[in-house]
C-alpha positions as CSV (number, residue, x, y, z in Angstrom):
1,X,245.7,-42.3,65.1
2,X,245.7,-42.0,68.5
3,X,244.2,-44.6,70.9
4,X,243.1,-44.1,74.8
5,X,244.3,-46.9,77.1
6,X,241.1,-47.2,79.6
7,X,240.9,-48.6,82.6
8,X,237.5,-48.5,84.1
9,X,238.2,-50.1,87.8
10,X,235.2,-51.2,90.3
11,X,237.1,-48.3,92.5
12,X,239.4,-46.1,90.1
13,X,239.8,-45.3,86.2
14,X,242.8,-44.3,84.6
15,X,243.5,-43.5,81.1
16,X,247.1,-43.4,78.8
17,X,247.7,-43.1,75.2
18,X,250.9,-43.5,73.3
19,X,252.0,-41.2,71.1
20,X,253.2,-41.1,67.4
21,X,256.8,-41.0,68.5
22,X,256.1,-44.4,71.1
23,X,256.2,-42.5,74.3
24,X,253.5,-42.6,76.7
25,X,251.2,-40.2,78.0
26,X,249.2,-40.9,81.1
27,X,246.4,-38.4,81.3
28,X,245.6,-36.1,84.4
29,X,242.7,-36.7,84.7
30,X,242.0,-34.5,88.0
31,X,244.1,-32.3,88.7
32,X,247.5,-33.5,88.4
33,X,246.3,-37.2,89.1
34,X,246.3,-39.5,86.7
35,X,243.5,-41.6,88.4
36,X,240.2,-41.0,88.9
37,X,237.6,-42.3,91.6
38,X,234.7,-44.0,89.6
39,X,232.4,-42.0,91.7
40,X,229.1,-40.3,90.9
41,X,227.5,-37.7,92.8
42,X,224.2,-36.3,91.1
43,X,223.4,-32.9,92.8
44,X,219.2,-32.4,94.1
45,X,219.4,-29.2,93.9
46,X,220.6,-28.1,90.2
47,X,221.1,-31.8,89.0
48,X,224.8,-31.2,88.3
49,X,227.0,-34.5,88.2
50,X,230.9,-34.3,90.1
51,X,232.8,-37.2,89.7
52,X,235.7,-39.0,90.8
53,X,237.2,-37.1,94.2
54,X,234.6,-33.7,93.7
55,X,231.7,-36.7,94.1
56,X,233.3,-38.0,96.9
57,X,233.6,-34.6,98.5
58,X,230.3,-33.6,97.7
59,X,228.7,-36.6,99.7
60,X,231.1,-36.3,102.4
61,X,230.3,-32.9,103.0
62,X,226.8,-33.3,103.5
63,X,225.4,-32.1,99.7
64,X,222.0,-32.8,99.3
65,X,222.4,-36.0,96.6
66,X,222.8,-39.4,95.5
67,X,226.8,-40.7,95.5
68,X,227.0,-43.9,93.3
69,X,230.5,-46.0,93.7
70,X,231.6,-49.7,92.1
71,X,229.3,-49.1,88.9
72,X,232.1,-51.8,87.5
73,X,230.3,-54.2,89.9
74,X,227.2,-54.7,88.2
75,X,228.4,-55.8,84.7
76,X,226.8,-59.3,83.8
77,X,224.2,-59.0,86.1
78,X,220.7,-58.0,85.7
79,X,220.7,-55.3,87.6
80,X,222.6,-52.8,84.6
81,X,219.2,-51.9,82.7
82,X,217.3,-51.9,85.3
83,X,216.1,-48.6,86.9
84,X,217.5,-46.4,89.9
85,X,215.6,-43.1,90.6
86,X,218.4,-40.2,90.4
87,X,216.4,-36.9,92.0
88,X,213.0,-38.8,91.7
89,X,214.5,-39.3,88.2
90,X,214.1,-43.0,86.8
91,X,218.1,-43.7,85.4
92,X,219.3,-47.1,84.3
93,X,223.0,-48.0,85.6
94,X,224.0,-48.7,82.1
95,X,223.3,-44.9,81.5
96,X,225.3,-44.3,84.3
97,X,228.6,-46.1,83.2
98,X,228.0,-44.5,79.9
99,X,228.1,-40.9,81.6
100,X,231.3,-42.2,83.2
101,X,232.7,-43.4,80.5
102,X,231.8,-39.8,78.7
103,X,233.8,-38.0,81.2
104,X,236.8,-40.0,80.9
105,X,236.6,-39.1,77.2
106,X,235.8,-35.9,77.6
107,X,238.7,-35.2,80.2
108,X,241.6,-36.9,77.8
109,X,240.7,-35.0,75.1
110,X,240.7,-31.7,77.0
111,X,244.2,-33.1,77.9
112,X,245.0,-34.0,74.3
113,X,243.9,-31.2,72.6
114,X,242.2,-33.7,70.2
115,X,239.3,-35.5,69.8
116,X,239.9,-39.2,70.2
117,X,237.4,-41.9,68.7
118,X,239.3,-44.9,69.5
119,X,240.0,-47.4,72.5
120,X,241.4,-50.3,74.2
121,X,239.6,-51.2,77.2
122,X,240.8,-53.3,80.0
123,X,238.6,-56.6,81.0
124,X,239.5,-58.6,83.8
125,X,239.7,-62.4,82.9
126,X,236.3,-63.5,84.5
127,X,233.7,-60.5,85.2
128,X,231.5,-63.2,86.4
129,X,232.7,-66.4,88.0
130,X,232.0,-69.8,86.4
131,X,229.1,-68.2,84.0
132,X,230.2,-67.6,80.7
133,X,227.2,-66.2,79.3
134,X,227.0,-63.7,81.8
135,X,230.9,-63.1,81.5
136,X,230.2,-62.6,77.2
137,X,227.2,-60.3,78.6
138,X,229.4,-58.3,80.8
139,X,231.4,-57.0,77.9
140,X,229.4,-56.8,75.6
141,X,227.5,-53.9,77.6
142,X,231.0,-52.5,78.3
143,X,230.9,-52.1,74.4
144,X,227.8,-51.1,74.1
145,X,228.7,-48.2,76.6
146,X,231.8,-47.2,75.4
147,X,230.4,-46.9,71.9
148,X,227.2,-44.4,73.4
149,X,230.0,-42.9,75.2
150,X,231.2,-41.8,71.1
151,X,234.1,-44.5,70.7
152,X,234.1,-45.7,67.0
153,X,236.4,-48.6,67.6
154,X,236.5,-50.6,71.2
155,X,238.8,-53.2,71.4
156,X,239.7,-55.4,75.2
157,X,242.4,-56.6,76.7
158,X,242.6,-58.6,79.5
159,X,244.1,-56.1,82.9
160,X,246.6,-58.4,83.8
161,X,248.1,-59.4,80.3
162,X,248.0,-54.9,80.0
163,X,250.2,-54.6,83.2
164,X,252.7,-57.4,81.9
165,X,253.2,-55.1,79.2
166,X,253.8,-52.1,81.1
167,X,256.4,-53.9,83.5
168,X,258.2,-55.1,80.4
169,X,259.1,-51.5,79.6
170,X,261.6,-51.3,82.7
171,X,263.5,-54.8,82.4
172,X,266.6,-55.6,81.0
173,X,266.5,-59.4,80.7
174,X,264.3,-62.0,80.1
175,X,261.5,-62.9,83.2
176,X,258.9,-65.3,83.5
177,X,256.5,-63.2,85.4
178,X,253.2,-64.0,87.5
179,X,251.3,-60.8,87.1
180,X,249.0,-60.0,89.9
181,X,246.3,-57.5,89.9
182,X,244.3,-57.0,92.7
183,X,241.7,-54.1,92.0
184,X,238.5,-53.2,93.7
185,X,236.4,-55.8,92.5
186,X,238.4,-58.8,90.8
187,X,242.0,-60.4,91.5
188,X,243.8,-61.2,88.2
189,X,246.9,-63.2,87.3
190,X,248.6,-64.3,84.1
191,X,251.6,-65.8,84.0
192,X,253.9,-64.1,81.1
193,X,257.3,-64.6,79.2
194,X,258.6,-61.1,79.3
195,X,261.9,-59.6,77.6
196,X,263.5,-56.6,76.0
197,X,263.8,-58.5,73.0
198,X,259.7,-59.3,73.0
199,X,258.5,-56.1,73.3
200,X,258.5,-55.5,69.3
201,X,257.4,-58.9,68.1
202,X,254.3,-59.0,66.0
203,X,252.1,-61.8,68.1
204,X,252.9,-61.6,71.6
205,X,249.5,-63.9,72.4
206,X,252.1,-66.9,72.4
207,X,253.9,-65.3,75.5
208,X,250.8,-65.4,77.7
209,X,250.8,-68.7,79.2
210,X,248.2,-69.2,81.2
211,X,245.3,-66.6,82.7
212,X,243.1,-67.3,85.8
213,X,241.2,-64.6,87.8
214,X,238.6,-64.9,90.9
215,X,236.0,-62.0,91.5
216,X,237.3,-61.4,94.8
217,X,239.3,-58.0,95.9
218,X,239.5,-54.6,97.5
219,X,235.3,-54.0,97.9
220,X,235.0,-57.2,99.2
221,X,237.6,-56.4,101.9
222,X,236.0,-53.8,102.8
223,X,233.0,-55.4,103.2
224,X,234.1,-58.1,105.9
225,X,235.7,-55.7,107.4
226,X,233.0,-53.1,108.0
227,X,230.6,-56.6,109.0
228,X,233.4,-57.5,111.4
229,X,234.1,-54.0,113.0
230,X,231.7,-51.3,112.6
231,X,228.2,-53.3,111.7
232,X,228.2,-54.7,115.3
233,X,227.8,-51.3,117.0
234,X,224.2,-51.2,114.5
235,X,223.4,-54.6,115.8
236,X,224.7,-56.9,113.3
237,X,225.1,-60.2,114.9
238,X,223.0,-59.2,117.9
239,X,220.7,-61.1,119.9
240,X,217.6,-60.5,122.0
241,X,216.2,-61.6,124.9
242,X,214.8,-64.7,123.9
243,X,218.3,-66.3,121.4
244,X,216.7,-64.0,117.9
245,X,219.6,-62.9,116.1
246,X,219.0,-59.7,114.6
247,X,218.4,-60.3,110.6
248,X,221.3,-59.6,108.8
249,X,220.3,-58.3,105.3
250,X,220.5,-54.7,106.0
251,X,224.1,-55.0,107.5
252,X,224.9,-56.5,104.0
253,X,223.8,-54.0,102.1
254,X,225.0,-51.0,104.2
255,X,228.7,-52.7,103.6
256,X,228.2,-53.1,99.9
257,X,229.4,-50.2,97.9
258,X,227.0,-50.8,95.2
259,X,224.4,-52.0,97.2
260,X,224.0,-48.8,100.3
261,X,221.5,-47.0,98.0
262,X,218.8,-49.8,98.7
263,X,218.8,-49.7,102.7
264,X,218.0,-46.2,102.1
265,X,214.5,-47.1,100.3
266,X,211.2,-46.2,101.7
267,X,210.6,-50.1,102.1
268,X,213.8,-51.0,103.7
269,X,213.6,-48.0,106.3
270,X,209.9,-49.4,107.4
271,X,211.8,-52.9,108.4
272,X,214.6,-50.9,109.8
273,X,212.4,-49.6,111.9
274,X,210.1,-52.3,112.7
275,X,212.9,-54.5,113.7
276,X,213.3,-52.6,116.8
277,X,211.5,-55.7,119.2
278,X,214.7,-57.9,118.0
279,X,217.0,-56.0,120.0
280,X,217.6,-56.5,123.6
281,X,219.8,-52.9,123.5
282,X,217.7,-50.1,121.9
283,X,220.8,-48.0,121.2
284,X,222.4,-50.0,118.8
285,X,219.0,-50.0,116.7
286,X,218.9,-46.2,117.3
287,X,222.3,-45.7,116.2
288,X,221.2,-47.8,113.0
289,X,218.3,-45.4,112.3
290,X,220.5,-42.7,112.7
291,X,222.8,-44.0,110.1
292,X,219.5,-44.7,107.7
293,X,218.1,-41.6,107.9
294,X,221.3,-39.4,107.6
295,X,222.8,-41.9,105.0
296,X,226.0,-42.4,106.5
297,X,226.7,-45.9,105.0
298,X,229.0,-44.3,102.7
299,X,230.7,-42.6,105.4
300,X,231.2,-45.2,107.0
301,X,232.6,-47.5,104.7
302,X,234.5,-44.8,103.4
303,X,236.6,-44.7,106.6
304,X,237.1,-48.5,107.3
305,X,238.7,-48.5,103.9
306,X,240.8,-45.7,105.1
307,X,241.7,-47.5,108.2
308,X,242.3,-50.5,105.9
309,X,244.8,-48.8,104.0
310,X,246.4,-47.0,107.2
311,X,246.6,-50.6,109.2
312,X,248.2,-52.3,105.8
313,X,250.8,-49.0,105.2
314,X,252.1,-48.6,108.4
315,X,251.4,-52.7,110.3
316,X,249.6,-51.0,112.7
317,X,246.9,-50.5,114.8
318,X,244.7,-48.1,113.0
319,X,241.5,-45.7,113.8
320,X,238.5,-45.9,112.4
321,X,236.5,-42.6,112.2
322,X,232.6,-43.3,113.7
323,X,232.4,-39.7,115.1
324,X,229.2,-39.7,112.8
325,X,227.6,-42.3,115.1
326,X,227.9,-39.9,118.1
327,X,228.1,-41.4,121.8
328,X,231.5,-40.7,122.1
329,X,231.9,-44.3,120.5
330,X,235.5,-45.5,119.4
331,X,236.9,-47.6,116.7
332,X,240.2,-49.3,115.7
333,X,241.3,-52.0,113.4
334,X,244.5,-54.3,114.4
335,X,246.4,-56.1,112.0
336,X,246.3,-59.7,113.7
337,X,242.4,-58.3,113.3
338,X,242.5,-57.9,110.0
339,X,244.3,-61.0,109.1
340,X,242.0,-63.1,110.8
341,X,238.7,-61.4,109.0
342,X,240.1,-61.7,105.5
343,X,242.0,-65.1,106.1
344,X,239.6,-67.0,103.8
345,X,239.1,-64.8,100.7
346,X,243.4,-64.2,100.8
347,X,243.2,-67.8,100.5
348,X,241.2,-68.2,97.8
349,X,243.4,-65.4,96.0
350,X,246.2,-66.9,96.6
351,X,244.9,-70.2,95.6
352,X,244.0,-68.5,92.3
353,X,247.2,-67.0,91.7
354,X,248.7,-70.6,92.2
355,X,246.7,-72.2,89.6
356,X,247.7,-69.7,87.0
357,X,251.4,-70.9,87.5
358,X,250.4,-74.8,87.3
359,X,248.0,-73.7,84.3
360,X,251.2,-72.5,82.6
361,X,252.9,-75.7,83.1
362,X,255.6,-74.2,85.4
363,X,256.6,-74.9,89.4
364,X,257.6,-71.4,89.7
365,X,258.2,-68.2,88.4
366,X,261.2,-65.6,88.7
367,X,258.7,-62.3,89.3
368,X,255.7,-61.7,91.1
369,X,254.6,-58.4,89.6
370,X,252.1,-56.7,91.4
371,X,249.4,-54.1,90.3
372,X,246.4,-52.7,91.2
373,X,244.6,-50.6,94.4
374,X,244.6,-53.3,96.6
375,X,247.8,-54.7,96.0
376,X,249.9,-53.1,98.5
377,X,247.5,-54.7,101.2
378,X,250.2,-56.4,103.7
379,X,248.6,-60.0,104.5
380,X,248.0,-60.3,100.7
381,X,251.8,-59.9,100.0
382,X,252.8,-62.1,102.7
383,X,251.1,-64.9,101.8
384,X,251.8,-64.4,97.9
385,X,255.6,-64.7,98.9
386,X,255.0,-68.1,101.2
387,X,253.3,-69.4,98.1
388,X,256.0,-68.9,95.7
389,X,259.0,-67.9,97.8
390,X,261.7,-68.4,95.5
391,X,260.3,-65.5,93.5
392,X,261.0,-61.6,93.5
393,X,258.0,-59.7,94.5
394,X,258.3,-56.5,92.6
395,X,255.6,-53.8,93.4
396,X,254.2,-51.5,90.1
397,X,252.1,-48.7,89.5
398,X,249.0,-49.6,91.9
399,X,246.8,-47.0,89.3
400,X,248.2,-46.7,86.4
401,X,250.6,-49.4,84.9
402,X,246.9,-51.3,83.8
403,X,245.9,-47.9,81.5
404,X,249.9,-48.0,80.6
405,X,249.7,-51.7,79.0
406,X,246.5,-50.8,77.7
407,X,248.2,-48.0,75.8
408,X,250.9,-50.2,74.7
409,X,248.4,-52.8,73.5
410,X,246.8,-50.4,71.1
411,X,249.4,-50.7,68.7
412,X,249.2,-54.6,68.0
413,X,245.7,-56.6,67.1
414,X,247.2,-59.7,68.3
415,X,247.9,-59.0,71.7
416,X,243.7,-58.7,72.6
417,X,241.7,-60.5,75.1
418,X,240.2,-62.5,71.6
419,X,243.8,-63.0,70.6
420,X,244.8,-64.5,73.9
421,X,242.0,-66.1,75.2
422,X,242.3,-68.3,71.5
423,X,245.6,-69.1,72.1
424,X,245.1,-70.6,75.7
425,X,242.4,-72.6,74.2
């Protein structure tokens, strides 16, 4: 019986499945890669849906459409049966992650050459910060939309305690590991007892000492980081004549993945434009009308994660692309720049990260294992090793070693998020 590993990320999915014989299979999922933006772009004109890269594509080429990104982010809240009009269509986001979560079942078993009615799905420890009714809420509609999606069987595991099982499959002796996992919308960490001679014992929950998470990562970088260098050139933080700061709320939402779509209503374009007597320069409230009415809020987020990414790589300066804005206008984001805008939320991660080792009794660790999209990003790993400098950073699959574990998982009932979270209690 085989079982897909899912990982449904706030900014990429990936799916694996072991096979009969214990190997693993990660599946292409477009193309020959193995992850998958979770992107949605519904077409006007023929209503046809493209996800992951092909949605991306579609929006950034000017199709006539609605792009929806960071689905993920909305679990727990309110907002997940409520209505979104899709082509003057009334759609409820749960719908949404349930066409998602369709695809990614519809794309492994293309791969598989089976049908496949079973799955483990990755959780991250808190979906909701200090709210555990919203947290048991949050999976539970994962559930519910993994089973309309035409799972049978949906078990969770936490994503951290899945990528401690994919590094142990590379190491030769015995580590106590802090695993890291910084995705788009959380930052995970569980502390681990990891060995060769684990990997086939029957209740692994005893290994997993401690597990702490924070719902702070990549989206939110990106969001003080578009705030801090593009938003100013719409008028964010702007001030007339007479000391009136320019009101803020539509900066927000244009540097929110999951929340762009609303600065694009009828009702928030008729502010938008009336706010027009609160700035003292008329071109940056043109150039935000410009970016309403064409909808380049993607766009432009889009490209200060790209200059994120480029500034973390490389420690460099880094472009960011605003040709869409027009006027000949230029862009860049420094490192020292960087560092200073995301200096309080990399605290808070790292603060995170060091509870999880004092939750599990210990002073220190002998790996820091990292995982995840945003776990490559260069201030992050900096002040991950000051924290905990005697131990080894080691950097994993950024997109796939969480779908890996997953995988792994599958085979044991004791290793679950249930399993785990009991034997923390």
């Amino acid at each position: 019986m085989l079982t897909l590993g899912i990982d449904f990320g706030t900014s990429n999915s990936a799916v694996a499945v072991q096979r009969a014989d214990g190997s693993l299979q990660a599946i292409a999922l477009e193309g020959n890669s193995t992850s998958l933006p979770t992107a949605l772009f519904f077409h006007a004109d023929d209503e046809h849906v493209d996800f992951g890269a092909a949605a991306l594509q579609a929006y950034l080429t000017g199709a006539e459409g609605r792009l929806m990104r960071s689905i993920k982010s909305l679990l727990g809240s309110k907002l997940m049966d409520e209505q979104t009009a899709i082509n003057g269509r009334p759609t409820s986001f749960f719908d949404i992650v349930v066409l998602f979560f369709r695809e990614l079942k519809t794309r492994s078993e293309e791969r598989l050459g089976c049908t496949v009615n079973h799955a483990v799905v990755g959780r991250p420890v808190h979906f909701v910060d200090d709210d555990t009714a919203r947290d048991a809420l949050a999976q539970a509609t994962l559930a519910r939309a993994a089973h309309a999606a035409g799972f049978d069987t949906v078990r969770f595991q936490f994503e951290p305690v899945a990528a401690a099982l994919d590094y142990e499959q590379r190491i030769t002796t015995e580590t106590t590991a802090l695993i890291v996992d910084i995705g788009g919308g959380t930052s995970d960490f569980t502390v681990t007892r990891l060995g060769p001679g684990r990997r086939l014992s029957g209740n692994r929950a005893t290994d997993v000492l401690a597990t702490t998470g924070i719902h702070i990562a990549g989206t939110d970088f990106d969001r003080l980081l578009n705030l801090a260098e593009i938003m100013p050139l719409l008028g964010y933080g702007h001030v007339d004549a007479s000391g009136r700061e320019v009101p803020s709320a539509m900066f927000f939402d244009l540097s929110t993945w999951h929340l762009i779509h609303h600065a694009y209503r009828r009702q928030s374009l008729h502010l938008a434009k009336s706010l027009w007597t609160n700035y003292a320069d008329i071109n940056l409230h043109q150039r935000l009308m410009w970016v309403l009415n064409e909808r380049h809020g993607h766009r432009l987020l889009a490209n200060v994660e790209a200059a994120k990414i480029a500034c973390s790589t490389t420690d460099a300066e880094a472009p960011i692309d605003v040709a869409c804005l027009g006027d000949d206008l230029l862009a860049s984001l420094a490192p020292a720049a960087m560092q200073r805008t995301l200096q309080n939320p990399l605290n808070d991660i790292v603060t995170c990260a060091r509870q999880c080792v004092l939750a599990a009794g210990l002073k220190r660790v002998d790996t820091i294992y990292l995982t995840g999209g945003s776990s490559a990003l260069r201030p992050l790993t900096t002040a991950l090793q000051l924290a905990l400098p005697t131990a080894t950073l080691v950097h994993g699959d950024r997109f796939g070693g969480v779908a890996a574990g997953l995988a792994y998982s599958a085979s044991n009932t004791e290793t679950g998020a249930e399993a785990v979270h009991g034997a923390l209690q």
